[in-house]
N, C-alpha and C positions, 0 to 999 in steps of 0.2 A: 504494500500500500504506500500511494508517496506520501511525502510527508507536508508536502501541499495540498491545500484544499480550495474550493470557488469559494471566492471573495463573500463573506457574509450581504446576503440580500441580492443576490445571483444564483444562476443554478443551469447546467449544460442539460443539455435538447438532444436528445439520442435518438437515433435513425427512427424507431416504431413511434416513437412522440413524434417524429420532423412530417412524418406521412401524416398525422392530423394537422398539424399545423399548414403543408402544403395545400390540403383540401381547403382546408378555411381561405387561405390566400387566395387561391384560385377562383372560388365563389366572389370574395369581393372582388378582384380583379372582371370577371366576367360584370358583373352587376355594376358597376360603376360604369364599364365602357356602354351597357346597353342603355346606360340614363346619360348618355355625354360627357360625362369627368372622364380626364385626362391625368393620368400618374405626373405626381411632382416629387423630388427626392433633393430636400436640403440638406444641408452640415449638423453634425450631431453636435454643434456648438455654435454660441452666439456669441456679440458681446452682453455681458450683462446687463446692462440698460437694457435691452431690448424687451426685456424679463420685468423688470423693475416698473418701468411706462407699458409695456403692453398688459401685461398681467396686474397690477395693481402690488404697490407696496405692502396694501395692508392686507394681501392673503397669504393662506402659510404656505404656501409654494416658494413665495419670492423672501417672506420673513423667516423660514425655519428649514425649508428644502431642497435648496436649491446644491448642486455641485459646484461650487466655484475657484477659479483658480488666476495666476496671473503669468502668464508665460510671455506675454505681448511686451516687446521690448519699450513700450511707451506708457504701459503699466497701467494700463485698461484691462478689467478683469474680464475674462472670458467664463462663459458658463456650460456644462452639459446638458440640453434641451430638455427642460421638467415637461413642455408641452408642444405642440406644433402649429400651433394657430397664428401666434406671435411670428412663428419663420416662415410661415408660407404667405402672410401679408409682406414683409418686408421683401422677400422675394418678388413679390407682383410687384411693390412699388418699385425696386432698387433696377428692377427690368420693366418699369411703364408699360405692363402687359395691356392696361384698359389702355393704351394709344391706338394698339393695334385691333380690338377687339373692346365692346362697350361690357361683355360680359366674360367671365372665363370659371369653368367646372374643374374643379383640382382636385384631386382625390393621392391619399400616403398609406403605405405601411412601414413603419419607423421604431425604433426604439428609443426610449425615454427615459430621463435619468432622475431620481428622488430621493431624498434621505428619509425616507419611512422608515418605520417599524417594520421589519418582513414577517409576513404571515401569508397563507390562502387566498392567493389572486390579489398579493398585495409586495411588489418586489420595490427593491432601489434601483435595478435594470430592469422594464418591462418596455412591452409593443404595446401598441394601439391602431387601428387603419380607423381612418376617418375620410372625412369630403367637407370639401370649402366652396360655398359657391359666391363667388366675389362680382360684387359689378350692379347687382339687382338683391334686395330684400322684402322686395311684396309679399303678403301672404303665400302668392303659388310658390316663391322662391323656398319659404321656410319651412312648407309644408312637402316641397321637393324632396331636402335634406332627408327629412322627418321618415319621408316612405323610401327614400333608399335605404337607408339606415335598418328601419323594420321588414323590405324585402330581405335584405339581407339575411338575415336572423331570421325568416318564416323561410328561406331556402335551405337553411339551416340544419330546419325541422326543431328548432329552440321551439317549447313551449313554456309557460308557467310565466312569462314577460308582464310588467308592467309600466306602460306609458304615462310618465307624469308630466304634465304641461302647466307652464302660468306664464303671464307677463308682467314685464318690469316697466310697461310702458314707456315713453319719452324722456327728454331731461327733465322737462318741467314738472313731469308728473310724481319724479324718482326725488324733485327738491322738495315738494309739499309732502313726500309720504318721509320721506328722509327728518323733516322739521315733528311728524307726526311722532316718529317711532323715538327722538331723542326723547320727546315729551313725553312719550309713555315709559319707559324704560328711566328715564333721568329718577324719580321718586326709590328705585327699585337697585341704585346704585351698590349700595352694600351689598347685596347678598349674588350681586354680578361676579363669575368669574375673572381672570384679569385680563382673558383674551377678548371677552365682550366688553369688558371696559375701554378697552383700548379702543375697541370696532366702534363704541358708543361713538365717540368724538369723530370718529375719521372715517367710518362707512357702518352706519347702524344696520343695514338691511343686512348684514353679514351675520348678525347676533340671530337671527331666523333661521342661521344654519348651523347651530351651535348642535355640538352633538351631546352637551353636556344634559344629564338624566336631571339634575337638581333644578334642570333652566325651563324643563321641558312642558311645565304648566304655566310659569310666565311668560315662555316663545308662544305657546298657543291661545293668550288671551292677545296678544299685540293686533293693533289695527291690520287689516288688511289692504296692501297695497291694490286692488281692484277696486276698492271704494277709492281710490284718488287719481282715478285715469278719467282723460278728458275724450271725448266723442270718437275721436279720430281713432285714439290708442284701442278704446273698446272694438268699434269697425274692424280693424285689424285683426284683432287676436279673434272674432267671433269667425272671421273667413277663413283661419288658420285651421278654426276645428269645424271650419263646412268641411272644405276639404277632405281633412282625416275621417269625416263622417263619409262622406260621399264614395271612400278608397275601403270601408270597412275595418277601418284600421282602431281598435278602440282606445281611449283613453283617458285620464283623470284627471282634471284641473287641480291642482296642487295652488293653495295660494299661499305657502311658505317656503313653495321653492324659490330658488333664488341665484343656486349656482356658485361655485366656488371663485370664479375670477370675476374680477370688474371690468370688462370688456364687453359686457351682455346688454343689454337694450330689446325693449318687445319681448317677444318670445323666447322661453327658455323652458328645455326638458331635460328629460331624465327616464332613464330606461333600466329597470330593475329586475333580479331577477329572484324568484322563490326558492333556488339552490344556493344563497349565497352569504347565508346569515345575517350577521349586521352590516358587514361592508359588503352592501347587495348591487350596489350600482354598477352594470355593465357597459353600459355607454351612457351620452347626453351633447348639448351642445344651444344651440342657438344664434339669438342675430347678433350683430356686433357691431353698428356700423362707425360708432366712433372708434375703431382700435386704429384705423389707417391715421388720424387726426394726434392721436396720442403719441403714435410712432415717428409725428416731424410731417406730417404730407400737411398741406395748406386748407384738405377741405374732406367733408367724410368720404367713406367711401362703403356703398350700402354693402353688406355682405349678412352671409348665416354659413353653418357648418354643424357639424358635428364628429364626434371620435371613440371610440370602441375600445374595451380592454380585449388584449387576447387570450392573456391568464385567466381574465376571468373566466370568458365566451367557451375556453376549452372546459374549464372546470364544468361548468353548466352542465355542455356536451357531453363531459366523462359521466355524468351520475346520472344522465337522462338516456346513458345509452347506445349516441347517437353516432358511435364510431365502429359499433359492432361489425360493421359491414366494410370496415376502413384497414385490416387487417394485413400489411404488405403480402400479397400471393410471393415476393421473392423474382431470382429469375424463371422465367418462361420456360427455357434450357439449361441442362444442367449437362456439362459433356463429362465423360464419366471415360477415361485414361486407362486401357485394360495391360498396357505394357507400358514402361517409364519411357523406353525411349523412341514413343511414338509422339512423344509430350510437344514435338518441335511442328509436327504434324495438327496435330490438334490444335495449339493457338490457332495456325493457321485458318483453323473451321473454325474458331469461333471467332475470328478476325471477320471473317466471311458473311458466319451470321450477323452479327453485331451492325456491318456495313450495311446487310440487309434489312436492317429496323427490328431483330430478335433481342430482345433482351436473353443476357447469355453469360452463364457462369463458368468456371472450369478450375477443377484442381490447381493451385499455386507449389502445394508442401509434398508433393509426392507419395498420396498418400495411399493405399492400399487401394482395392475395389470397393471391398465389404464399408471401408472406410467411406467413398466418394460417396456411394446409396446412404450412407447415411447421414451426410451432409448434404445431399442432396432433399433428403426429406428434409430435415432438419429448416433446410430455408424454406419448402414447400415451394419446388420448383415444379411446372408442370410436365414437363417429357425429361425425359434422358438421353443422350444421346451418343452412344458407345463405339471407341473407337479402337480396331485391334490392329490386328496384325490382317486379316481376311478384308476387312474394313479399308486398309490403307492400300488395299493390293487392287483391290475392285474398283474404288474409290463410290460404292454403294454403303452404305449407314445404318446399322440400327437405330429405329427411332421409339423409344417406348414411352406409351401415356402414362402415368404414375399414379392418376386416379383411376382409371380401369385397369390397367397391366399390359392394354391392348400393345401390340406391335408390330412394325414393317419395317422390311430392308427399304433404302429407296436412294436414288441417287441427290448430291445434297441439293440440286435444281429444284427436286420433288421434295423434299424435306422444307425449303422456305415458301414452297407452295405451297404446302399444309399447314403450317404453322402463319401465313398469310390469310389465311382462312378466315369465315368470322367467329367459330366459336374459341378458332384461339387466339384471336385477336381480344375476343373479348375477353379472357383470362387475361393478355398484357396488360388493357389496360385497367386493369384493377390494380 
């Protein structure tokens, strides 16, 4: 055993876990391209300001999470990207994408960096894939995000999901509920935590997201920010959930959502799931349209998104079963070496198949026969294909099916002709 280990709040991805996570990839990847986002892939680091003004000082992402370091010879500290919303708007602006285009669909799968606590579907290294749609934030926009997001996860076959939705309304709206919640909450000082105190003075709507249990009767008396939205903001958010009505997508107004960064505006959700205790939130996201403004750009720029955990999305998937059928078949061919020094022969046929589209294994260690069949099961390959001395002389092949026992000589022309086949195609691609 070495005497090294993965860095606390990390953890290595082994081939049988990489095949679930490839499915999932490949799902989003499909499903993005068929609603118009286009794959973006930024720097797994920013300068820290970017964190600081895009994300908001007073979340604990930017105040207690963050990886930061200072390598930059001008002694600008540089950060490991806690999130990806912040880098894929500086990205649009630092490349004037809306010059080119009044709208643009962005969709990531990325890895992400935090100083948490590690626990279940909660790491200091994890992924997320999300979509940013920048340029437009109209209800259809936000309600886009929203059902790519829940396509996603119902291609899944994720059940037991719960969609929380509320808005944050406008500025104006966010200063009068913002003057409301100090005034409730100010009387009730003492018996505040010290992170809600702080939240108090510099973003009270944030004490709504308190996770603290002793808060959690005075969080649920505070005024409700949908009593203080003005005509426009109401219109909004009611077409946000025609929509999701209209797409059967169901969901629950939450009026204490709120969201963990200040970047949010109007709409804002949250996607939960019933496998995932208390840290149950699987994904979420919403509009944003001052983050461009916050970032240094001269004027907003409307946008919504959203971002996925994958830790968590798999965990769901593991206790719901949903990889049973996801099980690597291994390779296709397994060529099975009946004399050592036919071994120089044999790459050659599996050079051959290989070239040919076979996925295709073959003894490296020189190992017995009794030995190859059994590593041949072992990976659950589907034929065998045996190479001797009678084999090398004909240049005709035994080819045996491993789940019947069925077999034929055949020349190896007719060996990638059956194995091109569809029922054994459809074992590849499994």
């Amino acid at each position: 055993m070495s005497q090294y280990q993965a860095v606390k709040g990390t953890r290595d991805i082994f081939p049988e876990e990489a095949t679930q996570w490839k499915y999932v990839e490949a799902i989003v990847h499909t499903l993005a391209s068929l609603y118009g986002f286009s794959e973006i892939r930024i720097p797994i680091f920013e300068y820290t300001e970017l964190f600081q003004r895009g994300i908001g000082s007073t979340t604990d992402i930017v105040g207690k999470e963050m990886f930061s370091f200072q390598p930059d010879p001008k002694g600008r500290s540089l950060t490991l990207r806690p999130e990806m919303t912040a880098g894929v708007m500086r990205a649009t602006l630092q490349k004037n994408l809306l010059s080119s285009a009044p709208v643009h669909k962005l969709y990531y799968i990325g890895e992400l960096f935090r100083k948490e606590r590690p626990q279940a579907g909660r790491q200091r290294q994890f992924s997320q894939f999300g979509a940013e749609l920048i340029g437009v934030s109209s209800p259809a926009a936000v309600s886009e995000v929203i059902t790519l997001m829940m396509h996603v996860f119902e291609s899944l076959g994720v059940t037991g999901l719960k969609l929380r939705i509320n808005t944050l309304g406008d500025t104006a709206d966010r200063a009068r509920y913002r003057e409301a919640l100090q005034a409730y909450f100010a009387p009730f000082h003492e018996i505040l935590d010290d992170a809600s105190k702080e939240r108090l003075e510099k973003n009270p709507l944030r004490i709504l997201d308190s996770k603290n249990p002793a808060l959690e009767e005075l969080v649920a008396g505070a005024p409700r920010l949908y009593d203080y939205l003005n005509d426009s903001s109401l219109r909004d958010f009611e077409k946000v959930c025609f929509y999701l009505a209209e797409r059967n997508i169901a969901y629950h107004i939450d009026h204490r959502l709120v969201r963990g960064l200040d970047y949010y505006s109007h709409t804002a959700f949250e996607v939960t799931s019933s496998e995932l205790g208390a840290q149950d939130a699987i994904g979420g996201g919403g509009r944003y349209d001052g983050l461009a403004r916050e970032l240094g750009n001269s004027s907003d720029v409307p946008a919504s998104g959203f971002a996925a955990g994958m830790e968590r999305l798999l965990i769901t998937m593991e206790k719901q079963g949903l990889f049973a059928a996801l099980q690597p078949f291994g390779p296709l061919v397994y060529i099975v070496v009946q004399q050592q020094d036919l071994t120089d022969h044999a790459l050659q046929i599996a050079w051959r198949l290989r070239k040919g589209g076979i996925k295709t294994e073959i003894d490296l260690a020189t190992r017995s026969m009794k030995a190859q069949m059994r590593e041949a099961n072992r990976i659950r390959a589907s034929y065998a294909l045996f190479i001797g001395t009678a084999e090398y002389a004909t240049g005709n092949y035994t080819l045996k099916n491993l789940a019947t026992s069925e077999q034929k000589t055949l020349s190896l022309d007719a060996v990638l002709q059956i194995l091109h086949e569809p029922a054994a195609k459809k074992l590849l691609d499994l």
